[in-house]
C-alpha positions as CSV (number, residue, x, y, z in Angstrom):
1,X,225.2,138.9,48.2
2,X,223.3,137.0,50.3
3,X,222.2,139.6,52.6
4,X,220.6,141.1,49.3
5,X,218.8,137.3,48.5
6,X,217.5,137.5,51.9
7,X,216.5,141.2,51.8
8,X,214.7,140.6,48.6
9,X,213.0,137.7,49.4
10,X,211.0,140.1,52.5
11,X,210.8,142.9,50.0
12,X,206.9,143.6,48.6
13,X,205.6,146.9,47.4
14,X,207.6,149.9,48.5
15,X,210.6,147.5,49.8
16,X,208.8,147.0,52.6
17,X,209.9,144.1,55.0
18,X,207.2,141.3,56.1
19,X,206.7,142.0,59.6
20,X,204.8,145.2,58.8
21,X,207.3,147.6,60.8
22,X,209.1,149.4,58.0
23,X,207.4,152.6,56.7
24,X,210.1,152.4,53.6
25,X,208.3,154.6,51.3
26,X,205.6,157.5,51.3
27,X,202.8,156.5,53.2
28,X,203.7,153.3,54.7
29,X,203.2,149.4,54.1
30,X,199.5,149.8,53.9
31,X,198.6,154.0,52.3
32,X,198.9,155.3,55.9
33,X,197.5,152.3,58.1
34,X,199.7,152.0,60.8
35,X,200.1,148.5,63.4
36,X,198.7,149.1,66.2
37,X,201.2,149.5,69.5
38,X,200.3,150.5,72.7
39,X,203.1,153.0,72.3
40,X,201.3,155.0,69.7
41,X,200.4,157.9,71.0
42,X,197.2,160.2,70.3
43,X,198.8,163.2,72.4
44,X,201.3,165.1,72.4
45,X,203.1,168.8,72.0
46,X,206.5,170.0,71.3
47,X,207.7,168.4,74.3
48,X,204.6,166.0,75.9
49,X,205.6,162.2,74.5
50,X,208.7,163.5,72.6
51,X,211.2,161.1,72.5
52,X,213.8,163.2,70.4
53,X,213.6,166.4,68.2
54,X,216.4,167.2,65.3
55,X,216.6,170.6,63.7
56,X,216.8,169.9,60.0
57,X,218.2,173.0,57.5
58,X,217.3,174.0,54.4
59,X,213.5,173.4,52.8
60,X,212.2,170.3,52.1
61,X,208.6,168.6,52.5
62,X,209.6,164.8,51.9
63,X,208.4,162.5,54.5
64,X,210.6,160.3,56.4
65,X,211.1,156.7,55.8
66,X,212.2,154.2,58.6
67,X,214.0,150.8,58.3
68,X,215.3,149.0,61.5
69,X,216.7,152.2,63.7
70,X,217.1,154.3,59.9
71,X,215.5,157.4,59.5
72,X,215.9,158.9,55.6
73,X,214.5,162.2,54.7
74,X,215.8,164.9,51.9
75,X,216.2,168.4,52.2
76,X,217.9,171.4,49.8
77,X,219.8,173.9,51.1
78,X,220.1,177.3,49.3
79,X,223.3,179.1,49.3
80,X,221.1,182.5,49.4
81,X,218.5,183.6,52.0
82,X,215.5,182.8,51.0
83,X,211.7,183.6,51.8
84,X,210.2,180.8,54.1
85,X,207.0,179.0,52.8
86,X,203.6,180.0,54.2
87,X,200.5,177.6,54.4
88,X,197.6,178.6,53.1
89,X,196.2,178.6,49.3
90,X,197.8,181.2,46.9
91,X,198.7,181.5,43.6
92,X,202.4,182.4,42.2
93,X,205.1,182.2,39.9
94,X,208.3,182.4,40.9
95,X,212.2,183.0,39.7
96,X,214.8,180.5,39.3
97,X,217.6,180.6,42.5
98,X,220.9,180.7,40.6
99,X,222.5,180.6,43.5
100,X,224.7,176.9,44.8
101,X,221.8,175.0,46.6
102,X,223.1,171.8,48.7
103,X,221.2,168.5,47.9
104,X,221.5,166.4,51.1
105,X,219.9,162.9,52.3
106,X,220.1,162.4,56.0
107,X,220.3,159.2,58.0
108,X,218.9,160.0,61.8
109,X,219.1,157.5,63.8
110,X,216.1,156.6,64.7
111,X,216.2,155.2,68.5
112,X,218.7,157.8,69.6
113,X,217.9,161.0,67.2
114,X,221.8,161.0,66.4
115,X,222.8,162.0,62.6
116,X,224.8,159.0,61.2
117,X,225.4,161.2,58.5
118,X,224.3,164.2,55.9
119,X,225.7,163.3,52.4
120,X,225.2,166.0,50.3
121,X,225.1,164.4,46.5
122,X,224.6,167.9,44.8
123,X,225.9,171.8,44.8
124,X,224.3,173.1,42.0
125,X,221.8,175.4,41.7
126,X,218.1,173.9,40.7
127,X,217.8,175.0,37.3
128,X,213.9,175.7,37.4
129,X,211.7,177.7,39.6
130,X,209.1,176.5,42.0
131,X,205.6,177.4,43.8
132,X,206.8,179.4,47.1
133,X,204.7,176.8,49.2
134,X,206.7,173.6,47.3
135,X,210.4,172.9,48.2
136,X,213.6,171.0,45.8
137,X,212.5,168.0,47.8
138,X,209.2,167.3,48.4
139,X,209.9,164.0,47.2
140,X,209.5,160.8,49.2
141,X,213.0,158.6,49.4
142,X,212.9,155.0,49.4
143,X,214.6,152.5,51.1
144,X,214.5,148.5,50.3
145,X,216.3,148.1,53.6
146,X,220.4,148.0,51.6
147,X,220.0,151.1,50.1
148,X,218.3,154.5,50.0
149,X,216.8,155.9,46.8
150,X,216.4,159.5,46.9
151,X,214.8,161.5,43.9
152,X,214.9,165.0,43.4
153,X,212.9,165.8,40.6
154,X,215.1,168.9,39.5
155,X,218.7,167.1,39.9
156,X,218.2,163.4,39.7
157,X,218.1,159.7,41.0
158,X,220.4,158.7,43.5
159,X,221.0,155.1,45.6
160,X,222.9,155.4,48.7
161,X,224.2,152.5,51.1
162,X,223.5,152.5,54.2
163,X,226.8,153.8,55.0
164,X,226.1,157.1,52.9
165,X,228.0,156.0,50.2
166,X,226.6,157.3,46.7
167,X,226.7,153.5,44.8
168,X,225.0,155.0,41.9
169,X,223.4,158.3,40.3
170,X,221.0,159.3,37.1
171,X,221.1,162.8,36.5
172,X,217.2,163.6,35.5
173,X,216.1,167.0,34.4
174,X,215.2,170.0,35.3
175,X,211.9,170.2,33.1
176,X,209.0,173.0,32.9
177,X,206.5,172.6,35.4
178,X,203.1,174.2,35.1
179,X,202.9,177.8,36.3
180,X,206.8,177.3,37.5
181,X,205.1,175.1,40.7
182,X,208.1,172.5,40.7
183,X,207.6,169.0,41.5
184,X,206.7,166.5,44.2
185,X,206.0,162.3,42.8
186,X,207.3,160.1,45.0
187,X,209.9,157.3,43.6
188,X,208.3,153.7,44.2
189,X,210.4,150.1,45.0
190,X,209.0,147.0,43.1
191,X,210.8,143.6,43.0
192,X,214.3,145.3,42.0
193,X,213.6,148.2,40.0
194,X,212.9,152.1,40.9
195,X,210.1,153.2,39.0
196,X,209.4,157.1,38.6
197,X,206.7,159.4,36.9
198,X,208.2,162.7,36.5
199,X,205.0,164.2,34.8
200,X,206.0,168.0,33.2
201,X,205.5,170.9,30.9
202,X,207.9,169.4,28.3
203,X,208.2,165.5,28.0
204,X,206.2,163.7,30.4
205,X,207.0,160.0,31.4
206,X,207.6,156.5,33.1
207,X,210.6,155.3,33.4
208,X,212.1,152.0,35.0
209,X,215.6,151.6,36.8
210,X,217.3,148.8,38.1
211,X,218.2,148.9,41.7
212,X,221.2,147.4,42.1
213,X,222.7,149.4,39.3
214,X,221.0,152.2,38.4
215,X,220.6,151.5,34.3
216,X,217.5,152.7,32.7
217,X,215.9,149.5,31.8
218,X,213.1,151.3,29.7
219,X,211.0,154.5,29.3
220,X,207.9,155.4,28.1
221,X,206.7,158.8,27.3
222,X,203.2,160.1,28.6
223,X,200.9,162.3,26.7
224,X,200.4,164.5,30.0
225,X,201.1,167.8,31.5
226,X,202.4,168.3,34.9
227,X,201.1,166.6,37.9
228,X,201.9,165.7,41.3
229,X,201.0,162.2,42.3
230,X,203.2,159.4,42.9
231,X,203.1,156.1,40.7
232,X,201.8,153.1,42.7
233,X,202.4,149.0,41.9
234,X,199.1,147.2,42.5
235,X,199.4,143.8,42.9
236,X,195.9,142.4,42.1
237,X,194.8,138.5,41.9
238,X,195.3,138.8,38.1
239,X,198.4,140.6,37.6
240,X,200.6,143.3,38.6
241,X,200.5,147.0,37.3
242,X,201.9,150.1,37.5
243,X,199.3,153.1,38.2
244,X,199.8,156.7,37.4
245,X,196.9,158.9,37.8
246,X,196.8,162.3,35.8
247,X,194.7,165.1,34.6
248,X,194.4,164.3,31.4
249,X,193.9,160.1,31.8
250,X,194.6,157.4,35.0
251,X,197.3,155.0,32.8
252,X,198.0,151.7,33.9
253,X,200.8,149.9,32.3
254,X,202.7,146.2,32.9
255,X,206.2,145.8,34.3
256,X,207.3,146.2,30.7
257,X,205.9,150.0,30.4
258,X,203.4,148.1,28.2
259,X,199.7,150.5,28.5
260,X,196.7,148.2,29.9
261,X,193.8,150.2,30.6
262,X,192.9,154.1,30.7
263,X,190.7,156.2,32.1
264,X,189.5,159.7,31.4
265,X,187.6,162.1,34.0
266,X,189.9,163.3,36.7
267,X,190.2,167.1,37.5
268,X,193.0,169.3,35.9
269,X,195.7,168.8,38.7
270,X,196.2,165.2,40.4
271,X,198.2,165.2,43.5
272,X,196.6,162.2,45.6
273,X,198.5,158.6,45.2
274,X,196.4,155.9,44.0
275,X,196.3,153.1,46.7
276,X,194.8,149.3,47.1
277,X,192.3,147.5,49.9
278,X,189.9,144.9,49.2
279,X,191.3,144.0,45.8
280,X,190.2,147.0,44.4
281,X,192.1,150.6,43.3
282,X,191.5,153.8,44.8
283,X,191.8,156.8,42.8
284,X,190.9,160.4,43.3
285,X,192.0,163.9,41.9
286,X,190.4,167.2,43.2
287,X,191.4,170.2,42.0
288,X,189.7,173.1,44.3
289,X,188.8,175.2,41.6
290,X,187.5,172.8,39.2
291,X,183.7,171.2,39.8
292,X,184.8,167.8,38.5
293,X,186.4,166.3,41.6
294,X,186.1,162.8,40.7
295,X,187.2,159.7,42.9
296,X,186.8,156.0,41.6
297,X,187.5,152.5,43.2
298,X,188.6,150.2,40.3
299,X,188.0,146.4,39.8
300,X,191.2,144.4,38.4
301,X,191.5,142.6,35.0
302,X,190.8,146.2,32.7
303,X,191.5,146.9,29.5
304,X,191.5,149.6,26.9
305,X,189.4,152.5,27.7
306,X,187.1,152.4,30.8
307,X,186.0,156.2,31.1
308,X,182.5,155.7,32.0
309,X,179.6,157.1,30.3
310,X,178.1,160.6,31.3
311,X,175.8,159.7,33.7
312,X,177.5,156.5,34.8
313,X,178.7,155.9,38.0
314,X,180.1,152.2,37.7
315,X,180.8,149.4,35.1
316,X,182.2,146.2,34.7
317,X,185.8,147.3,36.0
318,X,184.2,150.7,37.8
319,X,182.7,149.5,41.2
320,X,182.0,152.6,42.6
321,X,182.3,156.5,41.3
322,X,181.2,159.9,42.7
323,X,182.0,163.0,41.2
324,X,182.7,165.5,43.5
325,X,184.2,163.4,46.3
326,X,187.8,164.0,45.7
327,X,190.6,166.2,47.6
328,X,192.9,168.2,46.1
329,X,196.5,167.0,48.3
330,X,195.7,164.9,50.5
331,X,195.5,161.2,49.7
332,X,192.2,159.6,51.5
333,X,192.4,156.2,53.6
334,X,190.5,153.3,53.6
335,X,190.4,151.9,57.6
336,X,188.7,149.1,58.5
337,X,185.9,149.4,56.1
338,X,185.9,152.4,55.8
339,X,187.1,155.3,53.4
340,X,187.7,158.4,54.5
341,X,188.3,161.5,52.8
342,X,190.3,164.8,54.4
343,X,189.4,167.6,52.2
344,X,192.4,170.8,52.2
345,X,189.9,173.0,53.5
346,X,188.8,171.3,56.7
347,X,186.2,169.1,55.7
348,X,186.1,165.0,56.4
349,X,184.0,162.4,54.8
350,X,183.1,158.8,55.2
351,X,182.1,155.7,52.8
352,X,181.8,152.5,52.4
353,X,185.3,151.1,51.0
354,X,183.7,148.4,49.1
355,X,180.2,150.0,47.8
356,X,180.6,153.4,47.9
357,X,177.7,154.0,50.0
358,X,177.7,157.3,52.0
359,X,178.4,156.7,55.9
360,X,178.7,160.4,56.6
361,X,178.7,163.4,54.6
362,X,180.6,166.6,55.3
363,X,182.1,167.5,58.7
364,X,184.0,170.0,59.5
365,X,187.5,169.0,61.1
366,X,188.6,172.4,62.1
367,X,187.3,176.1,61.3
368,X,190.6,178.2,62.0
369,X,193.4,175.8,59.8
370,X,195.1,177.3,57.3
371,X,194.6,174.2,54.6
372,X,195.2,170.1,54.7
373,X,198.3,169.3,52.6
374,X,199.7,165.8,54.4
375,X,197.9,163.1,54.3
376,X,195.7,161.2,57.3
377,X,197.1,158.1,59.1
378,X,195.5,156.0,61.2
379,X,196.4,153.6,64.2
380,X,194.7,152.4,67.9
381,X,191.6,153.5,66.0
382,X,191.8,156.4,65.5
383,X,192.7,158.7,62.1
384,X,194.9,161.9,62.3
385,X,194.7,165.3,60.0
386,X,197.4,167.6,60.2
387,X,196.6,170.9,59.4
388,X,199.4,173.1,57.5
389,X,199.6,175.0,61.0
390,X,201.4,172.1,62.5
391,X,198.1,170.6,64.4
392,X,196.5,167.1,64.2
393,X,193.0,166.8,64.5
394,X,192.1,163.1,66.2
395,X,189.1,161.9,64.8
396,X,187.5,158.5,66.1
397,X,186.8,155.7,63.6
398,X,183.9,154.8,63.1
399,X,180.2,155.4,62.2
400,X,179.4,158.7,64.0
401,X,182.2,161.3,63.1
402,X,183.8,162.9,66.6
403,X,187.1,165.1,66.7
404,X,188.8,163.9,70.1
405,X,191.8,165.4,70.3
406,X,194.0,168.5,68.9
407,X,198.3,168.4,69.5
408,X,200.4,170.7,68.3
409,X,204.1,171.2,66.9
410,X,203.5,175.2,66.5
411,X,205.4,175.0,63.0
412,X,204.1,174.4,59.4
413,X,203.8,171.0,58.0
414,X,203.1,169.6,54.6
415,X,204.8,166.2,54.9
416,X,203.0,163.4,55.6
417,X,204.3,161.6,59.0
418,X,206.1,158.0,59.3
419,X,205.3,155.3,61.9
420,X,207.2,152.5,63.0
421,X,207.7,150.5,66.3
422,X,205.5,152.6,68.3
423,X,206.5,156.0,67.4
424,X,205.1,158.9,65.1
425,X,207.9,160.5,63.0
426,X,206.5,164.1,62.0
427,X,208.2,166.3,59.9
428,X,207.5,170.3,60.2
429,X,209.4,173.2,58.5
430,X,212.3,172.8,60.4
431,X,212.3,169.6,62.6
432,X,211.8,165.9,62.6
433,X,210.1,164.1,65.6
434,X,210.4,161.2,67.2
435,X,206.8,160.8,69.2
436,X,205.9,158.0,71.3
437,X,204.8,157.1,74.8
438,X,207.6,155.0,75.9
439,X,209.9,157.2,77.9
């Protein structure tokens, strides 16, 4: 008990601890910004500055999560053979495996590459079909440094100790997804409670858990088709809120599920997760095929409806808007005072975090990659792409946009990398990296 009170009392957004190490949930402490370390490298290959490499089965494009020497990460197993995901943009509709699949959390650890242990909390098969490219775990785990919270959005909710120990379990769909693409938002850690948006072709929604025990505390249902993009807790000098974006509406609701403010305008698919810097919210949703691709940077303290005006770019709670400025996967980054922008096809942009203001327009990262699906990090100043091909594009920060570097892991990757204590954790189709330049 009072390893939890002292656990909790470090715990912030994500269950992240205060000394800025852990990377306990998707994208880090601070929506990709990384410590700098000396160790951090900007080179490296399948074997230059590799510390450890672990062959992981199955399909699965959840990042990893570190805490202390911990490494979590999902993957799903199927019983069957099965035809291996291919970067790139298609279109597709595929059948529901029947077949046993094997839902499995891992615990690596993370100084020695060693597996601690492979629990596998579920043998059935996944009920609902998926997009080719997507996997039965593409969602982020959790950790609030006593447990890991791993959500599958066909199969469930589950909290494991440290140990491997299943403490506790939801069982939570399958539902319909849009064009049978499956699912992918990210569970989120806040003050005690799990909060999840499983948005879907049947009964989208919110719902609240408690950590320690796993009882539903409250849901709300969502007026909202399917959508990718994990919820995100902003804690802002008025209040604190949990933020959803979607495609038909952004939502943001209090602890109690209770709706704040709304906002309509985003592009038919969201993916990106909304993050904070400089007090305000970054949103953005950029479906390729649509020509509203809107991003917007949010003041706190809204309520009721805040679409803005056609022809409006900014309000009273709006500080900034464009509306073609948003990707369709990848979450941008704001570093320094700066925000960046990787577009899927190649292209990178730069802004002013706080105005809007154009630095740079459109660059073009790299000609030959097959698409941008994780999402940029930055550390040492410098901000990384990975391409879908396995390669990461090192751009400079700054004013004047430069690629300086190009490593890579020869394998496809869609999951966004971890870093902690000096070392890049990467994630490709069928490895997990430990990269650093201590040897």
């Amino acid at each position: 008990m009072r390893r939890a009170l002292v656990v909790a009392g470090l715990v912030a957004v994500l269950g992240v601890a205060a000394d800025g190490q852990e990377w306990a949930g998707f994208r880090g402490p601070s929506a990709g910004v990384a410590e700098d370390h000396p160790d951090l490298p900007d080179t490296w290959s399948t074997t230059e500055n590799v510390r450890w490499v672990v062959d992981v089965p199955g399909i699965g494009w959840s990042s990893p999560v570190v805490w202390g020497d911990h490494l979590f990460l999902t993957t799903v197993i199927n019983s069957e053979d099965q035809e291996a995901p291919r970067p790139g943009f298609y279109l597709g509709d595929w059948a529901a495996s029947t077949a046993p699949h094997r839902w499995v959390v891992y615990d690596i650890d993370a100084s020695s590459g060693d597996v601690r242990w492979a629990r596998e909390v579920s043998n059935d098969p996944p009920g609902r079909a998926k997009h080719l490219k997507n996997s039965y775990a593409s969602e982020t785990p959790v950790t609030d440094g006593e447990r890991v919270y791993a959500y599958f959005g066909n199969k469930g909710l589950f909290a494991l100790d440290f140990e491997g120990n299943v403490v506790w379990s939801k069982e939570i769909g399958p539902f319909p997804t849009r064009n049978n693409w499956g699912t992918g938002a990210s569970p989120v850690f806040h003050d005690g409670r799990i909060y999840i948006v499983n948005d879907n072709d049947g009964q989208s929604f919110l719902a609240a858990f408690d950590a320690r025990t796993g009882d539903e505390l409250w849901r709300v249902n969502r007026d909202e088709g399917t959508n990718w993009t994990s919820p995100f807790v902003w804690e802002n000098e008025l209040r604190t809120e949990i933020v959803t974006s979607g495609s038909d509406r952004v939502r943001s609701y209090d602890l109690s599920g209770k709706l704040l403010w709304e906002l309509t305008g985003m592009s038919t698919i969201s993916i990106p997760t909304p993050f904070e810097r400089f007090g305000l919210l970054y949103l953005s949703s950029g479906y390729v095929a649509d020509s509203l691709r809107p991003a917007y940077a949010i003041r706190p303290g809204a309520s009721g409806d805040i679409t803005l005006p056609d022809g409006e770019t900014s309000s009273e709670y709006i500080a900034w808007s464009w509306p073609t400025g948003a990707p369709y996967n990848p979450s941008p980054i704001v570093y320094g005072d700066t925000y960046y922008t990787l577009f899927d096809r190649g292209f990178f942009t730069s802004h002013d975090a706080r105005t809007g203001a154009e630095i740079y327009g459109r660059q073009r990262v790299a000609g030959d990659a097959s698409g941008f699906t994780a999402s940029p990090w930055a550390y040492n100043g410098k901000i990384f792409a990975m391409s879908e091909d396995g390669d990461t594009y090192v751009i400079q920060a700054g004013p004047t946009f430069e690629v300086v570097g190009r490593n890579s892991l020869e394998e496809m990757v869609l999951a966004t990398p971890a870093v902690s204590r000096g070392s890049l954790f990467v994630r490709t189709a069928s490895k997990v990296y430990r990269i650093t330049r201590a040897q």
